[in-house]
N, CA and C of each residue as an Amber inpcrd file, in Angstrom:
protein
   156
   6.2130000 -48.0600000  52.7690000   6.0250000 -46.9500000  53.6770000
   6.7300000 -45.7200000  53.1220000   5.9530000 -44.7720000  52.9480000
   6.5670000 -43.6020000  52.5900000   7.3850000 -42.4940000  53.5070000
   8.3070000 -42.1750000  53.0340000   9.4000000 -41.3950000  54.6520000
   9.0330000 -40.7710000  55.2870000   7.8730000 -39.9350000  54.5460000
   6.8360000 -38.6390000  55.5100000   6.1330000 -38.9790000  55.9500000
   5.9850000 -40.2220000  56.2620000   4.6480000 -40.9310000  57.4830000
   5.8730000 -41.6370000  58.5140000   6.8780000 -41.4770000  58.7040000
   7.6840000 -41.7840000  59.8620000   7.8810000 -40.4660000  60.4240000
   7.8090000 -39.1310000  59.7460000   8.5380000 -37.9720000  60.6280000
   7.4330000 -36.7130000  61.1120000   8.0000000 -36.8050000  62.5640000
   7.1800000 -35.7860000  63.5960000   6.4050000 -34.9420000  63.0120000
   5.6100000 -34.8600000  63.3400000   4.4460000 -33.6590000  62.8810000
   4.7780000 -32.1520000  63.3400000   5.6150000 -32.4200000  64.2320000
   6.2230000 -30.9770000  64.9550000   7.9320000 -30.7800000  64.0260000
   8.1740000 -31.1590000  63.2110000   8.7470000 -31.1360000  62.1710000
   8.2750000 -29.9630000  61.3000000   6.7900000 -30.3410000  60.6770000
   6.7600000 -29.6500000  59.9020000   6.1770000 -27.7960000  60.0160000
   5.9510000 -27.9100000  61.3010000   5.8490000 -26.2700000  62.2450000
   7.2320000 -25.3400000  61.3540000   8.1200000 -25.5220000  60.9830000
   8.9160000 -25.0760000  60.6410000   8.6420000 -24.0600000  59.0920000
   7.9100000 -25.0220000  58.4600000   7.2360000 -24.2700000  57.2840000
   6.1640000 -23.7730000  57.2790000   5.7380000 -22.9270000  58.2170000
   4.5370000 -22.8610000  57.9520000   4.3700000 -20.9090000  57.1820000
   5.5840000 -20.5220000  56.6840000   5.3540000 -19.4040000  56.6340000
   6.1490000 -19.3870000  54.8320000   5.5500000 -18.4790000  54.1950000
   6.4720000 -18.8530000  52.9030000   8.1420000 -18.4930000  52.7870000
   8.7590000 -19.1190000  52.1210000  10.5140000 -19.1680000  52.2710000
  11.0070000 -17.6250000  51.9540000   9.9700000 -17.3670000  51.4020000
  10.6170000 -15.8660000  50.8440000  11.6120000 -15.8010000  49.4330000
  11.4560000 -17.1240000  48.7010000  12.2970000 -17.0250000  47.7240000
  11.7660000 -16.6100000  46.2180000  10.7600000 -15.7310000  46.1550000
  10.0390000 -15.3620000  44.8750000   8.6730000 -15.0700000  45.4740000
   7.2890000 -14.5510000  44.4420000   6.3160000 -14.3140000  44.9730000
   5.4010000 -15.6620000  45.4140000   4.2770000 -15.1560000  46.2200000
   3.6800000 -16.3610000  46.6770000   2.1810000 -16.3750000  45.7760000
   1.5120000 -17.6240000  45.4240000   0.0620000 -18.0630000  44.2380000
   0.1820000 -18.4090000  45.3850000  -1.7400000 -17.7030000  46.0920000
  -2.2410000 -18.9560000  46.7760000  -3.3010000 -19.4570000  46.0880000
  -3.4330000 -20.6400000  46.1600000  -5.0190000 -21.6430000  45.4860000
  -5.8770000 -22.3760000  46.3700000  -6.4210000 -22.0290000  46.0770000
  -7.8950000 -23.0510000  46.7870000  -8.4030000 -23.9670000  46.3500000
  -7.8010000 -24.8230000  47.1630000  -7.9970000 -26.1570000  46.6910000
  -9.0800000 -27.2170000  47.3380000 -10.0100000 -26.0510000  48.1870000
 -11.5110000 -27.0350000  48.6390000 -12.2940000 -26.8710000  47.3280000
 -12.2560000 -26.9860000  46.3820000 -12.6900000 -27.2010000  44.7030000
 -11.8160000 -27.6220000  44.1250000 -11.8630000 -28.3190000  42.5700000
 -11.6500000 -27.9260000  41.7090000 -10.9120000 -26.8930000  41.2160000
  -9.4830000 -27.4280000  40.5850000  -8.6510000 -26.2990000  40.4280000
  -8.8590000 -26.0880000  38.9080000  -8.3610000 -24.3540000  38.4440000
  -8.0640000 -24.6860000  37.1540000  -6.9590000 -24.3140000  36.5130000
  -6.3680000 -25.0940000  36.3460000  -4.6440000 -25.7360000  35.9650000
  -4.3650000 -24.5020000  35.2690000  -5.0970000 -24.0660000  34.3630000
  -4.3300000 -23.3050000  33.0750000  -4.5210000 -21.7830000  33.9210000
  -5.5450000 -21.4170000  34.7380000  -5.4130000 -20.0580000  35.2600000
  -4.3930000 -19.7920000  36.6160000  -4.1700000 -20.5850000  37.2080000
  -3.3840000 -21.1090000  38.1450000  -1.7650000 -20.5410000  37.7260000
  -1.5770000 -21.1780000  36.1600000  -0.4780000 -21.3680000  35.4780000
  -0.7050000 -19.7450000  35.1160000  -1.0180000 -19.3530000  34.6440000
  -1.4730000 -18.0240000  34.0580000  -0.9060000 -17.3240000  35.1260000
  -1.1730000 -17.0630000  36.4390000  -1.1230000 -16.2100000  37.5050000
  -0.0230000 -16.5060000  38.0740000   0.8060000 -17.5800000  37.9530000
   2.1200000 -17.8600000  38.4450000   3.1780000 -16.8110000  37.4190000
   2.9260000 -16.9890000  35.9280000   3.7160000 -16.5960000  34.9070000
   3.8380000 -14.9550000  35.5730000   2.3710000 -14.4290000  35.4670000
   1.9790000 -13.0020000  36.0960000   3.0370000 -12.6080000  37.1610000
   3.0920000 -13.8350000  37.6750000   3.8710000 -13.0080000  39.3780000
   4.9550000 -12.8700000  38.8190000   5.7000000 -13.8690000  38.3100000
   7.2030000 -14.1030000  38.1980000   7.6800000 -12.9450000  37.3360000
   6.6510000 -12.7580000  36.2210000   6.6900000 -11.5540000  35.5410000
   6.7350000 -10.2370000  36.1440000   5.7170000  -9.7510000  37.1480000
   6.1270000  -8.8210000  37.8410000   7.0490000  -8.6980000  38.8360000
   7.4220000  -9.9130000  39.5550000   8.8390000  -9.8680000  40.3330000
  10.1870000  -9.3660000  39.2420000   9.9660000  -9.9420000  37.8810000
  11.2050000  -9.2570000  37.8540000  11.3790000  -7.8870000  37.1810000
  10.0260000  -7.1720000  37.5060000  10.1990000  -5.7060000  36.8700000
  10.5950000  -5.2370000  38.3390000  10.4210000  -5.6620000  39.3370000
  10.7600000  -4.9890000  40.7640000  11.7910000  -4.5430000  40.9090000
């Protein structure tokens, strides 16, 4: 049994907003992802977060 199938579902209400600790990639993941552009656009953000 894995630990996150014992705990409340009203638990996880808590995250539902991003932490705010760097920029946010969103992906869509009703397809097929593609790993390497994904990766590409993460580098992008982090890159422009730290010209900010």
């Amino acid at each position: 049994m894995h630990v996150m199938a014992s705990v409340p579902e009203e638990f996880f209400a808590q995250f539902t907003e991003p932490f705010g600790l760097g920029p946010v990639v969103e992906v869509d993941t009703s397809a097929p992802v593609d790993a390497a552009d994904v990766a590409a656009r993460v580098r992008r953000a982090l890159a422009e977060a730290r010209l900010s």
